[in-house]
C-alpha positions as CSV (number, residue, x, y, z in Angstrom):
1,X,-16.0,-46.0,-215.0
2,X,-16.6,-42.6,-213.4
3,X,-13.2,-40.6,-212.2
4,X,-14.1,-37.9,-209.4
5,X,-12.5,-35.3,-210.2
6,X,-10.1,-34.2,-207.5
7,X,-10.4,-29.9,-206.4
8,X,-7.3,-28.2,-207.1
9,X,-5.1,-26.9,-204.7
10,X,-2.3,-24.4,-204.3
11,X,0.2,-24.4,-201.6
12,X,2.7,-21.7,-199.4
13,X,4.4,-22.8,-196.9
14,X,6.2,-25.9,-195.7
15,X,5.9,-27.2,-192.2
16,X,7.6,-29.0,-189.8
17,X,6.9,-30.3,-186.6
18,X,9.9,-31.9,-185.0
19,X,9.9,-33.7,-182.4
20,X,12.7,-34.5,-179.9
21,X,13.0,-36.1,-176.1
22,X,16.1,-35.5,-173.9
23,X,18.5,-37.7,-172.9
24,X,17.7,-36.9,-169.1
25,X,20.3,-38.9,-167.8
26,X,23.1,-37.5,-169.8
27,X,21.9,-34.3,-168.9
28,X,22.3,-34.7,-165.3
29,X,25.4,-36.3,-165.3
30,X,26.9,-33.3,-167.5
31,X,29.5,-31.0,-166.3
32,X,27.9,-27.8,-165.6
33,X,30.1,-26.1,-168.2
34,X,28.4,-28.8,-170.9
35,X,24.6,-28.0,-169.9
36,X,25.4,-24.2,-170.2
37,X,27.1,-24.5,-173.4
38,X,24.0,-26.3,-174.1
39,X,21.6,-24.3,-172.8
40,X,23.2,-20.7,-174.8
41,X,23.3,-22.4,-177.7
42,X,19.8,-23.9,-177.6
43,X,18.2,-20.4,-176.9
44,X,20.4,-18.9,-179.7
45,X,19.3,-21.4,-182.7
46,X,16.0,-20.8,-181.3
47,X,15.3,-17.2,-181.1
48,X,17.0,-17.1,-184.5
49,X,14.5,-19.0,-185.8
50,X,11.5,-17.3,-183.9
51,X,13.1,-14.5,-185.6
52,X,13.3,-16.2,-189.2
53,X,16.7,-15.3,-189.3
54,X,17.2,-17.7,-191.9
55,X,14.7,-17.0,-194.6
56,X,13.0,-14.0,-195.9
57,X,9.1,-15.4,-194.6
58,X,8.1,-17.9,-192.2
59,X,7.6,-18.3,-188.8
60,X,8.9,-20.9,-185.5
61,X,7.8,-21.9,-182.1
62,X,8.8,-23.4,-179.7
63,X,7.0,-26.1,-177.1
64,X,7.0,-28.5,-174.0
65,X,5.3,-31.7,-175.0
66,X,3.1,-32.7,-172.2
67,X,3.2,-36.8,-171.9
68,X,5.9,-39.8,-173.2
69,X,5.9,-39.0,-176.9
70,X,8.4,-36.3,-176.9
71,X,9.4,-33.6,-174.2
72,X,10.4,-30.8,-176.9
73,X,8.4,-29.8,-180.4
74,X,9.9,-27.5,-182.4
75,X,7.7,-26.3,-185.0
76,X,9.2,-24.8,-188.4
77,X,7.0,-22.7,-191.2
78,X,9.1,-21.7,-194.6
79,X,8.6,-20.9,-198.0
80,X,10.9,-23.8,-199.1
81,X,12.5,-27.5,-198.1
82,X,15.6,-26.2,-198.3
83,X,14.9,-24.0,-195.4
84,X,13.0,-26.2,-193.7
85,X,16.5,-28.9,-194.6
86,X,19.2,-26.3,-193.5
87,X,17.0,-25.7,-190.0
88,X,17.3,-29.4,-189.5
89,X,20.9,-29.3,-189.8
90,X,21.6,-26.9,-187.7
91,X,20.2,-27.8,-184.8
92,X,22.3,-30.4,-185.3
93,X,25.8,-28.5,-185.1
94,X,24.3,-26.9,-181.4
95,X,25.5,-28.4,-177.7
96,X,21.4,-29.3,-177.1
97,X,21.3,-31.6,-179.8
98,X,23.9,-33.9,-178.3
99,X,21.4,-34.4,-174.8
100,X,18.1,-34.8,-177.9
101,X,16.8,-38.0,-179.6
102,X,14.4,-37.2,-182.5
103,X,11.0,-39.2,-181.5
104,X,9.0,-38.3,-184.2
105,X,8.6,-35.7,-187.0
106,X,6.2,-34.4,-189.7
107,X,6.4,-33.0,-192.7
108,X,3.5,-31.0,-194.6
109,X,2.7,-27.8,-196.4
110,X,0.2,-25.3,-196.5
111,X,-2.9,-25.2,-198.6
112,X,-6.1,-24.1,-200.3
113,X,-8.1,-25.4,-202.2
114,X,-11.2,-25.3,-204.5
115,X,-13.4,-26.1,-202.1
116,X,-13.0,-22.6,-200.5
117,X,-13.1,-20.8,-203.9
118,X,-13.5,-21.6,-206.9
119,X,-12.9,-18.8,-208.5
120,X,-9.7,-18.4,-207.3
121,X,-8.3,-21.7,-209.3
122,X,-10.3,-20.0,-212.7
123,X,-8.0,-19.0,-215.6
124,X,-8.6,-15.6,-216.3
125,X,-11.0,-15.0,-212.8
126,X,-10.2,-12.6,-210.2
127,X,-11.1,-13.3,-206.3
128,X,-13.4,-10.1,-206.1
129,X,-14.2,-10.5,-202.1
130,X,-11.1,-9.0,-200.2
131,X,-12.3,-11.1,-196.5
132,X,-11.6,-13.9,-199.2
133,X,-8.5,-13.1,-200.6
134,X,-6.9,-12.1,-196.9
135,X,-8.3,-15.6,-195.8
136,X,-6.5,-17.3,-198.4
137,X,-3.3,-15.9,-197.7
138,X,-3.5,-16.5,-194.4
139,X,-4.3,-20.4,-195.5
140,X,-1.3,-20.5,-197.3
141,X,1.2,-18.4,-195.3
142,X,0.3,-18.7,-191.5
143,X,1.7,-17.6,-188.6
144,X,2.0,-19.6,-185.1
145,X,-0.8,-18.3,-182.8
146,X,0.9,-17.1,-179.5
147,X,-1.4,-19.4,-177.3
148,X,-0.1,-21.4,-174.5
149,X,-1.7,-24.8,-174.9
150,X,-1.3,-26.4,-178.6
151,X,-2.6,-29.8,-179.8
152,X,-1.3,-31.6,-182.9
153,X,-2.7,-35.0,-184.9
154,X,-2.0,-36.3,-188.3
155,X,-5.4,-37.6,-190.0
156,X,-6.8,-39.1,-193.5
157,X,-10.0,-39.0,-194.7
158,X,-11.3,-42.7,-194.7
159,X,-11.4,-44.7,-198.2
160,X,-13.8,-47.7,-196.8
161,X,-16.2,-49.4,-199.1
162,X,-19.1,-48.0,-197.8
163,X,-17.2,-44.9,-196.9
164,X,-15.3,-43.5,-199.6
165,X,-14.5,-39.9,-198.9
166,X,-13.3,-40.0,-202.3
167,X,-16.1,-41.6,-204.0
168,X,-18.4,-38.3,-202.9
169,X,-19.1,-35.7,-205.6
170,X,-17.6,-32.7,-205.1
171,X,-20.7,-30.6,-204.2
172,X,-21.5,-33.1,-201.5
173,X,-18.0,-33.3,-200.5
174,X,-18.0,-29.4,-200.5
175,X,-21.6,-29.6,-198.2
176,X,-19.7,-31.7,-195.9
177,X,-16.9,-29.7,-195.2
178,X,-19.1,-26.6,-194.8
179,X,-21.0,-27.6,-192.2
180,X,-18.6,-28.9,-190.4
181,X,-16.7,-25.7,-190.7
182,X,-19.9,-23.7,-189.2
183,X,-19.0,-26.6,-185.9
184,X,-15.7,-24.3,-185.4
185,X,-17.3,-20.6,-185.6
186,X,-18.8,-21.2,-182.3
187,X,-15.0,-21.2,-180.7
188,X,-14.2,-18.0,-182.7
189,X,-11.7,-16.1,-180.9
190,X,-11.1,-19.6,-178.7
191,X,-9.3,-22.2,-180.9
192,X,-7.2,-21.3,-184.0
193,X,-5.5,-24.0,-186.5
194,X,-3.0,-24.6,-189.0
195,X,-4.2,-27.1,-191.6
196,X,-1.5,-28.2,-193.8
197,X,-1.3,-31.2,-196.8
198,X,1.4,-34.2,-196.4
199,X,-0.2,-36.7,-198.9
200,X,3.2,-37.7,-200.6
201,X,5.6,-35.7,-197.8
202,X,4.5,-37.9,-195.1
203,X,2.2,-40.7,-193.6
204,X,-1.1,-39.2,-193.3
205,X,-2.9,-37.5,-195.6
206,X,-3.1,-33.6,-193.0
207,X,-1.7,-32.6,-190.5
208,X,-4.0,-30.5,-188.0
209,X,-2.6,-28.4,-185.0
210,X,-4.8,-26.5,-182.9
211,X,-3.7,-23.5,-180.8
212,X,-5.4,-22.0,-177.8
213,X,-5.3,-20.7,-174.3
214,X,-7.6,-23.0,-172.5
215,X,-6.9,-26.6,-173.6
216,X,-10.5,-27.8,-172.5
217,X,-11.9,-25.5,-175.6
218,X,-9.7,-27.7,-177.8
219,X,-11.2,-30.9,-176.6
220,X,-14.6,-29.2,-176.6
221,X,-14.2,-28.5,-180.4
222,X,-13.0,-31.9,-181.6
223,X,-15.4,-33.6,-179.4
224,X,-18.5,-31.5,-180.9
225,X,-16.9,-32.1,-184.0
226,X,-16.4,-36.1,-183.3
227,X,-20.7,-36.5,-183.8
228,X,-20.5,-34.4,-187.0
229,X,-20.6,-37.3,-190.6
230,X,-17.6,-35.1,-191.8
231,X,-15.7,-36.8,-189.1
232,X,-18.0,-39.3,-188.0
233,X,-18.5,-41.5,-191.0
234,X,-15.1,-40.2,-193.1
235,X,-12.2,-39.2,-190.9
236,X,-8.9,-41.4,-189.6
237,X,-6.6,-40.1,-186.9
238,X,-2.9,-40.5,-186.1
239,X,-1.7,-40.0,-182.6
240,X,-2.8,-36.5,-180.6
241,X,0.5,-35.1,-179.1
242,X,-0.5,-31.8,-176.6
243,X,2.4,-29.2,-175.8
244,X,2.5,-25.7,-174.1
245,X,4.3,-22.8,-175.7
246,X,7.7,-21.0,-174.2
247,X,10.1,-18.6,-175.1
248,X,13.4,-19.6,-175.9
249,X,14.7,-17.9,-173.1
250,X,13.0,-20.2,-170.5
251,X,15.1,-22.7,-171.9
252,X,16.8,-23.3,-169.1
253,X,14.0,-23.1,-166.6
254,X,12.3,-26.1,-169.3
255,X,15.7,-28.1,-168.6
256,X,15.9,-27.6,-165.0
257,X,12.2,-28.8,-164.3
258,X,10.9,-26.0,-162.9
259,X,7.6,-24.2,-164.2
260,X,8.4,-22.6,-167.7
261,X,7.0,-19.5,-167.3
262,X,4.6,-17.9,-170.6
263,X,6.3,-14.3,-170.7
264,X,8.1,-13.4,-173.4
265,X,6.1,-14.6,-175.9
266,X,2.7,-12.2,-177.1
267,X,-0.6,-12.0,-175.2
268,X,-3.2,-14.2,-176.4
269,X,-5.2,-13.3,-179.4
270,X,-8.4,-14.4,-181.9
271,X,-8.6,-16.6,-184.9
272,X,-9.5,-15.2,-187.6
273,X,-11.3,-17.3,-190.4
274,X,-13.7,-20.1,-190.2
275,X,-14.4,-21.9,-193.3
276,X,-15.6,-25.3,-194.4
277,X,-12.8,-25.8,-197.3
278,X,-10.1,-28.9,-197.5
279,X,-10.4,-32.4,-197.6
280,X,-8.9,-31.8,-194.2
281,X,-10.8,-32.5,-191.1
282,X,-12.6,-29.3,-191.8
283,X,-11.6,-27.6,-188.4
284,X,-11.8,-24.1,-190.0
285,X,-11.1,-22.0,-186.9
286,X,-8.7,-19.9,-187.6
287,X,-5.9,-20.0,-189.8
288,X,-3.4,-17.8,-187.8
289,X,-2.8,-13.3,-188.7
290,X,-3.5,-12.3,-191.9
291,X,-1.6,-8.9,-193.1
292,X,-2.8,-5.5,-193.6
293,X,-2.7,-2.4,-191.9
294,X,-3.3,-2.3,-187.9
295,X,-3.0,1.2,-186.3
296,X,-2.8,3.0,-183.1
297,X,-2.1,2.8,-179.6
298,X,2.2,3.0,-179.8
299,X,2.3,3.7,-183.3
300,X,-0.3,5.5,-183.8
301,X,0.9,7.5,-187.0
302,X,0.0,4.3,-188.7
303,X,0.5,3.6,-192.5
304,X,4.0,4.3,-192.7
305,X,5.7,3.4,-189.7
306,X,9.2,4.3,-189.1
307,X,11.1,7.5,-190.1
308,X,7.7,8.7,-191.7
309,X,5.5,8.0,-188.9
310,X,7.4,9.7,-186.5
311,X,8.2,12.8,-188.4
312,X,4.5,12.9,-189.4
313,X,3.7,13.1,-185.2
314,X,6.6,15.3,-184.1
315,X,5.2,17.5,-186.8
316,X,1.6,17.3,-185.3
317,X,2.6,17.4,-181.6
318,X,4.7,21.2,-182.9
319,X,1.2,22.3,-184.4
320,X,-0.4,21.7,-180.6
321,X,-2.5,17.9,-182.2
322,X,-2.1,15.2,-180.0
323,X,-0.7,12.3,-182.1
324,X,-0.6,9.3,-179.9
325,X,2.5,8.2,-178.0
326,X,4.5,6.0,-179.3
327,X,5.5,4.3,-176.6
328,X,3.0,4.5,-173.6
329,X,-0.7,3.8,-174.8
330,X,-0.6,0.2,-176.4
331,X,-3.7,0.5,-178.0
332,X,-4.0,-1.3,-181.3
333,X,-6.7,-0.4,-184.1
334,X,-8.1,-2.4,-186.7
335,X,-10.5,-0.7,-189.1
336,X,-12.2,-1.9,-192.1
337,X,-15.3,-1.1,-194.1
338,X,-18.0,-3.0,-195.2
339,X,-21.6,-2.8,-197.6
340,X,-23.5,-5.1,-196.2
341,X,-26.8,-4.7,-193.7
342,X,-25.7,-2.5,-190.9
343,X,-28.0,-4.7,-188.3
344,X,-26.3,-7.8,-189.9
345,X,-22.8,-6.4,-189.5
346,X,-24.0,-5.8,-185.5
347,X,-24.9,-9.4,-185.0
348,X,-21.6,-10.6,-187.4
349,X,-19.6,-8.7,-184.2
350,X,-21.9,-9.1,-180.9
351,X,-21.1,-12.6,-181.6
352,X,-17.6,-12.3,-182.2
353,X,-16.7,-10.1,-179.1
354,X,-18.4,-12.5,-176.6
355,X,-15.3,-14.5,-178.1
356,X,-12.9,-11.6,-177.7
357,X,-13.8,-10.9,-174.5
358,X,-12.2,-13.9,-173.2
359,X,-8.5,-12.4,-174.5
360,X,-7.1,-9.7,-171.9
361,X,-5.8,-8.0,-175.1
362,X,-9.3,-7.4,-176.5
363,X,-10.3,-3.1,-175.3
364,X,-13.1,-2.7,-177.7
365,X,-14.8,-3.7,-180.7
366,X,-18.0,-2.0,-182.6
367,X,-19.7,-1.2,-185.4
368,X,-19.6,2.8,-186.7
369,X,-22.4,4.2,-188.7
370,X,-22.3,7.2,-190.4
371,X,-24.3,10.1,-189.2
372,X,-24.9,11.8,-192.3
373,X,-24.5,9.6,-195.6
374,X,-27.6,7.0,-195.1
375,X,-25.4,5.3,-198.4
376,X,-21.8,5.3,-197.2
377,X,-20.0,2.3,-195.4
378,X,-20.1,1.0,-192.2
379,X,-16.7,0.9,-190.0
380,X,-15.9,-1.4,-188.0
381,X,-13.3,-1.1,-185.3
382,X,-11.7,-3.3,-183.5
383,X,-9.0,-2.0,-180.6
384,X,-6.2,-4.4,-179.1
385,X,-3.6,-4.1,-176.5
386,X,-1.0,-5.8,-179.0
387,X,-0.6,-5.5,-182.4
388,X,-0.2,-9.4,-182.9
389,X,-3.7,-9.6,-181.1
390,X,-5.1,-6.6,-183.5
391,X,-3.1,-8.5,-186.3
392,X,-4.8,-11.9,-185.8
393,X,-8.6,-10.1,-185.7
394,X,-7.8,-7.9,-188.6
395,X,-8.0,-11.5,-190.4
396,X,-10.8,-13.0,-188.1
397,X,-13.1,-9.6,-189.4
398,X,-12.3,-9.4,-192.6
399,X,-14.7,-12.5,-193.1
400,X,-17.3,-10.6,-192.4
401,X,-20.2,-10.0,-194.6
402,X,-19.6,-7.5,-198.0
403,X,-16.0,-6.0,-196.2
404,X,-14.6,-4.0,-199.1
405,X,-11.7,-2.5,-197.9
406,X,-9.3,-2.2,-194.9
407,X,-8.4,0.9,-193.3
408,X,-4.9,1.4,-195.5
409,X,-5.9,-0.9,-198.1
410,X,-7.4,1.5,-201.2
411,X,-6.4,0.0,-204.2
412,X,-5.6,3.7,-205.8
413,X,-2.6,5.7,-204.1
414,X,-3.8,7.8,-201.5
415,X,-3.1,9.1,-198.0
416,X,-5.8,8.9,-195.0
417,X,-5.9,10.2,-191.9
418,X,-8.3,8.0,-188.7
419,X,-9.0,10.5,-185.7
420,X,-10.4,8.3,-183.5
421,X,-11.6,8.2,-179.7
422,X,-13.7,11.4,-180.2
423,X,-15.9,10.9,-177.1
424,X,-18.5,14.0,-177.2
425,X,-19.7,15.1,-174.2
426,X,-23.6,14.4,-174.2
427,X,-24.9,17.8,-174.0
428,X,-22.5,19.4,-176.8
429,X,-23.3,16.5,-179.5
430,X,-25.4,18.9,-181.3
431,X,-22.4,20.9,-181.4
432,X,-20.1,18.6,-182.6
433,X,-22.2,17.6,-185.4
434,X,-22.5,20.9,-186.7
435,X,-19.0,21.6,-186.3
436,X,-18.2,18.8,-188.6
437,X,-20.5,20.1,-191.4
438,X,-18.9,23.0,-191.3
439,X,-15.4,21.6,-191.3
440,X,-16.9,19.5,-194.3
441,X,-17.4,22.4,-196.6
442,X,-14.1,24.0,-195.9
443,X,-12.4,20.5,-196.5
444,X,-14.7,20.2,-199.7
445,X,-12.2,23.3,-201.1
446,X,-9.2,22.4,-200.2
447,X,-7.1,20.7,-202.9
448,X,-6.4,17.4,-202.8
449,X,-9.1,16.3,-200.2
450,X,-11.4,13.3,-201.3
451,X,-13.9,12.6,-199.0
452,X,-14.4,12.7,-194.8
453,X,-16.6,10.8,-193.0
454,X,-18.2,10.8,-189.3
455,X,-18.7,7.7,-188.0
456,X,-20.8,7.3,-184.9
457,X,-20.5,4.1,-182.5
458,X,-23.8,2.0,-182.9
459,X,-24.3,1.4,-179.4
460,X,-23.0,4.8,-178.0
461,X,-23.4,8.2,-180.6
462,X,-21.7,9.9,-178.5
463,X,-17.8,7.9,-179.5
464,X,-17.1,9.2,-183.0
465,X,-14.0,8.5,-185.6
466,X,-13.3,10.8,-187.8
467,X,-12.1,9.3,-191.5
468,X,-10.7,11.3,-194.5
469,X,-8.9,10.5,-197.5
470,X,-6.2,12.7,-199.7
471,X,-4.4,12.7,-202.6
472,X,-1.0,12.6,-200.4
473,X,0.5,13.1,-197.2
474,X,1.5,16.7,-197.9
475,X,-2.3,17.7,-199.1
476,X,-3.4,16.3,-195.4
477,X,-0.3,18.1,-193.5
478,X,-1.8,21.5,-195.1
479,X,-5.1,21.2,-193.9
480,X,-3.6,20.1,-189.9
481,X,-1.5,23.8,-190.6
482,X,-4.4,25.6,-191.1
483,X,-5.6,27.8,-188.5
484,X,-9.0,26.5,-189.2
485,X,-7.7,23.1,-187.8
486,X,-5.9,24.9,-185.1
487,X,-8.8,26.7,-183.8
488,X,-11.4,23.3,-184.3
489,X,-8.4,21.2,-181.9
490,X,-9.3,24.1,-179.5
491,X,-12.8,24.3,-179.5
492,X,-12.7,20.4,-179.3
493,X,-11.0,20.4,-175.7
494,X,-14.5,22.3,-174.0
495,X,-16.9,19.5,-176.1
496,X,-14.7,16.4,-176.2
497,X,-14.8,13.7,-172.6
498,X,-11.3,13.0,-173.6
499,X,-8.7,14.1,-176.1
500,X,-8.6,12.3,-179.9
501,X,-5.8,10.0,-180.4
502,X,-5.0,10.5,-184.5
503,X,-4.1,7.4,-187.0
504,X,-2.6,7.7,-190.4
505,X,-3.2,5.4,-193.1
506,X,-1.7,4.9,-196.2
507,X,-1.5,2.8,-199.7
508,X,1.7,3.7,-200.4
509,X,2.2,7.0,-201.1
510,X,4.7,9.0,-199.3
C-alpha cells in the first residue's frame, strides 16, 4: 500500500481568535460606576495587548463582529500557549468580562511548509532567494493588517472517496495550490490573510482570516476562488464570521451603540506575498509586514533610528544638508534591489501600484535604472505615508523577481547613505550628470568609500536617488564635511526642482 508522504512544515506563532457576546441586558441595567469600571479596564487589557505588553513578539487586535455569532473578537498572535493561556486569564480578572459570554473560540498556529520551499526543510540547504526568506518569516510570524473589514472561517481540505486531497501526489498537490495562489495576486494590495494550522489544536484542519478595507474584495476573492478545483473539488468550510476593526479606545463608543469610529488604529496598507503553498485553502494574498529596513519621511536618518539617527541629522542640518524632518514630512521609503530584466521588474510594479493606488497611504512607487552602469542593479522604491503601510509593501516587493538585497540589508557590515527626491530641473540634466561623474572620482579616493550609484526614475529621468555605500558611519560623515560636498549642496539648489531629502542605511555598524 502506497503512504503519501506528507510535506513538512514548521511553525511561529500561535493564534487565537476569541470570541465573546455581551450580556446586553446586564449591561444596561448596570450602575454607571460598574460600566465605567468596565469600560477603563477593558481599554487597559486591550491596548496592553495591542502593545504586546506581555510577551517579547506577537501581535493583537481588536473587532466588532457584524451579525449573531458574537459581538466582540479579540484576536491574539504569540510565540507560545502560555502566552496565549495567561491572555485568556486575564481578561478574565477585568470588569468587561463579567458583562461577556465566550461564543466561540479558535485555536491555531502559524505555518510553512514544503510546498512553498523545499529547500528550506533540506538538511544542510540554505534558502538563497531573500523575497523568499522575508516571505517565510512573514508566514510564520505575522502581524494583524490595520484594515477595517476582516473575515474569518475555519476549513479542511476534503478526504471523500473520489476526492481525497490526501490521496494526490505531492507535485499535483503542489500544482494545485499554485494556481490557485496566482487566483489571489490579482487582489494584491486589496485583500491580505493569515493562514494558520489547527489540525490537533482545534476542529478544522486551518484557520483562514482575511483582512481588507472594502469587504466586497473579500467576497470577490473567495467567490473567484469558489470555481477554482483547489476549492471546488477539495475544500470544506466552517462557519464565515465578518468583523470591523477599532481601537481600544472606542471601547466605549462600541458599548454605547454608537458608530465606532476607525481612528486610532494605522492607515490602510498592501499585502505583501502571494503564494500557492499550504494544504490551506491556498488564499496566498498576503501574509501581513515582513521586517527590514523602511526609511524616510519622519525618520529619515534611517538605519539606526534613535539617539544615532538624530545626532547623525543635527550633525547634517549644522553642515547646511537638509536631513529630513523628523516629525513633519511622513513620507516612508522602501528601497530594495533586484537582477532581474529591468522591463520585467516595470511590469512586476505597473501591476502592483494599480493595487496601491487604491490605499491613501501609497505617494509613489517606481523602478530606478542606473544611468551609467548598463550591469548594476535596478532600485526600486516604494514611498508611503506610514511606516506600517511602507512596512507591509517592503514584504509585498520583495517577491519580486531576482530581489537581492534590501536597502539596509548587506549581509557584510557597512554604512549607506539614500539621497533621494533629486528632481533635476529639465534643462540642467546634463549638468547634473556630469556633476555626479565628477563627484564619482573624488568619492573613488576617499577612504572607506565602496561604491555610489545614480539611479534614474524609469518613467521620469529627470527624479534621481543618489545611493553609496561605506565602510562606516564616520567614513560617510567625512565626506558630508568636505567642502567639496559643501559646495555640490550649493550648486544643487540653482539645478535641483526641489531640495533632496537624505536616508541613511545601515547593517549594523555604528
Amino acid at each position: 500500500m502506497e503512504r503519501r508522504q506528507p510535506p513538512q512544515t514548521e511553525e511561529g506563532w500561535y493564534v487565537l481568535h476569541d470570541f465573546r457576546s455581551i450580556d446586553w441586558d446586564a449591561w444596561r441595567d448596570a450602575p454607571d460606576h460598574r460600566r465605567s469600571q468596565a469600560i477603563d479596564e477593558g481599554i487597559e487589557y486591550l491596548a496592553a495587548a495591542e502593545r504586546v505588553d506581555d510577551a517579547d513578539e506577537g501581535d493583537s487586535a481588536t473587532f466588532s463582529v457584524l451579525g449573531h455569532k458574537a459581538d466582540l473578537l479579540v484576536l491574539h498572535l504569540r510565540p507560545t500557549l502560555a502566552d496565549i493561556d495567561a491572555l485568556e486569564r486575564s481578561f478574565e480578572h477585568t470588569a468587561l468580562a463579567a458583562f461577556t459570554e465566550r461564543e466561540d473560540s479558535y485555536l491555531s498556529v502559524t505555518e510553512v511548509s514544503g510546498y512553498m520551499s523545499q529547500e528550506y526543510f533540506e538538511e544542510g540547504e540554505e534558502v538563497e532567494d531573500t523575497g523568499m526568506k522575508r516571505y517565510i518569516e512573514t508566514r510564520i510570524k505575522p502581524s494583524v493588517p490595520d484594515s477595517e473589514f476582516m473575515s474569518f472561517y475555519p476549513m479542511d481540505k476534503r478526504r471523500a472517496a473520489e476526492d481525497n486531497w490526501y490521496d494526490l501526489p505531492f507535485d499535483e498537490r503542489a500544482e494545485h495550490l499554485s494556481s490557485h495562489g496566482e487566483i489571489g495576486k490579482q487582489y494584491a494590495g486589496r485583500v491580505t490573510q493569515i493562514i494558520s494550522g489547527s489540525i490537533g489544536l482545534d476542529d478544522y484542519e486551518w484557520g483562514v482570516t482575511l483582512f481588507g478595507n472594502d469587504p466586497t474584495d473579500v467576497k470577490d476573492l473567495l467567490y473567484e476562488m469558489r470555481f477554482d478545483p483547489s476549492t471546488s473539488r477539495y475544500a470544506e468550510f466552517g462557519q464565515f464570521i465578518s468583523a470591523r476593526r477599532f481601537p481600544p479606545e472606542n471601547l466605549g463608543a462600541f458599548l454605547a451603540g454608537e458608530p465606532v469610529p476607525q481612528e486610532g488604529a494605522s492607515s490602510p496598507h498592501p499585502s505583501d506575498h502571494h503564494h500557492g503553498n499550504s494544504d490551506s485553502d491556498g488564499h496566498h494574498h498576503g501574509d501581513g509586514e515582513s521586517g527590514g529596513h523602511h526609511h524616510g519621511g519622519d525618520d529619515e536618518s534611517g538605519g539606526h533610528h534613535g539617539d544615532d539617527g538624530e545626532s547623525v541629522r543635527t550633525e547634517l542640518e549644522e553642515l547646511g544638508v537638509y536631513a529630513g524632518q523628523p516629525h513633519g514630512e511622513d513620507i516612508h521609503a522602501v528601497v530594495l534591489y533586484s537582477a532581474a530584466d529591468p522591463d520585467e521588474l516595470y511590469d512586476e510594479i505597473d501591476g502592483l501600484r494599480a493595487n496601491f493606488d487604491h490605499y491613501d497611504t501609497h505617494v509613489k512607487t517606481a523602478v530606478y535604472e542606473s544611468t551609467g552602469d548598463e550591469d548594476a542593479e535596478t532600485g526600486i522604491v516604494s514611498l508611503w505615508e506610514t511606516e506600517r503601510a511602507a512596512n507591509t509593501a517592503a514584504g509585498f516587493l520583495a517577491d519580486l523577481p531576482d530581489v537581492v538585497r534590501q536597502a539596509g540589508d548587506d549581509e557584510d557590515d557597512s554604512w549607506g547613505t539614500m539621497g533621494m527626491f533629486y528632481t533635476v530641473k529639465p534643462e540642467h540634466r546634463g549638468d547634473f550628470l556630469g556633476t555626479f561623474d565628477e563627484a564619482g572620482e573624488l568619492l573613488a579616493e576617499m577612504d572607506g568609500h565602496r561604491k555610489t550609484d545614480l539611479l534614474a526614475n524609469r518613467e521620469d529621468e529627470n527624479d534621481m536617488f543618489i545611493a553609496s555605500r561605506w565602510d562606516s558611519r564616520e567614513d560617510a560623515m567625512q565626506f558630508f564635511r568636505s567642502d567639496a560636498f559643501a559646495e555640490t549642496v550649493e550648486w544643487g539648489r540653482d539645478v535641483l526642482a526641489d531640495r533632496p531629502r537624505h536616508v541613511f542605511l545601515s547593517s549594523g555598524q555604528d
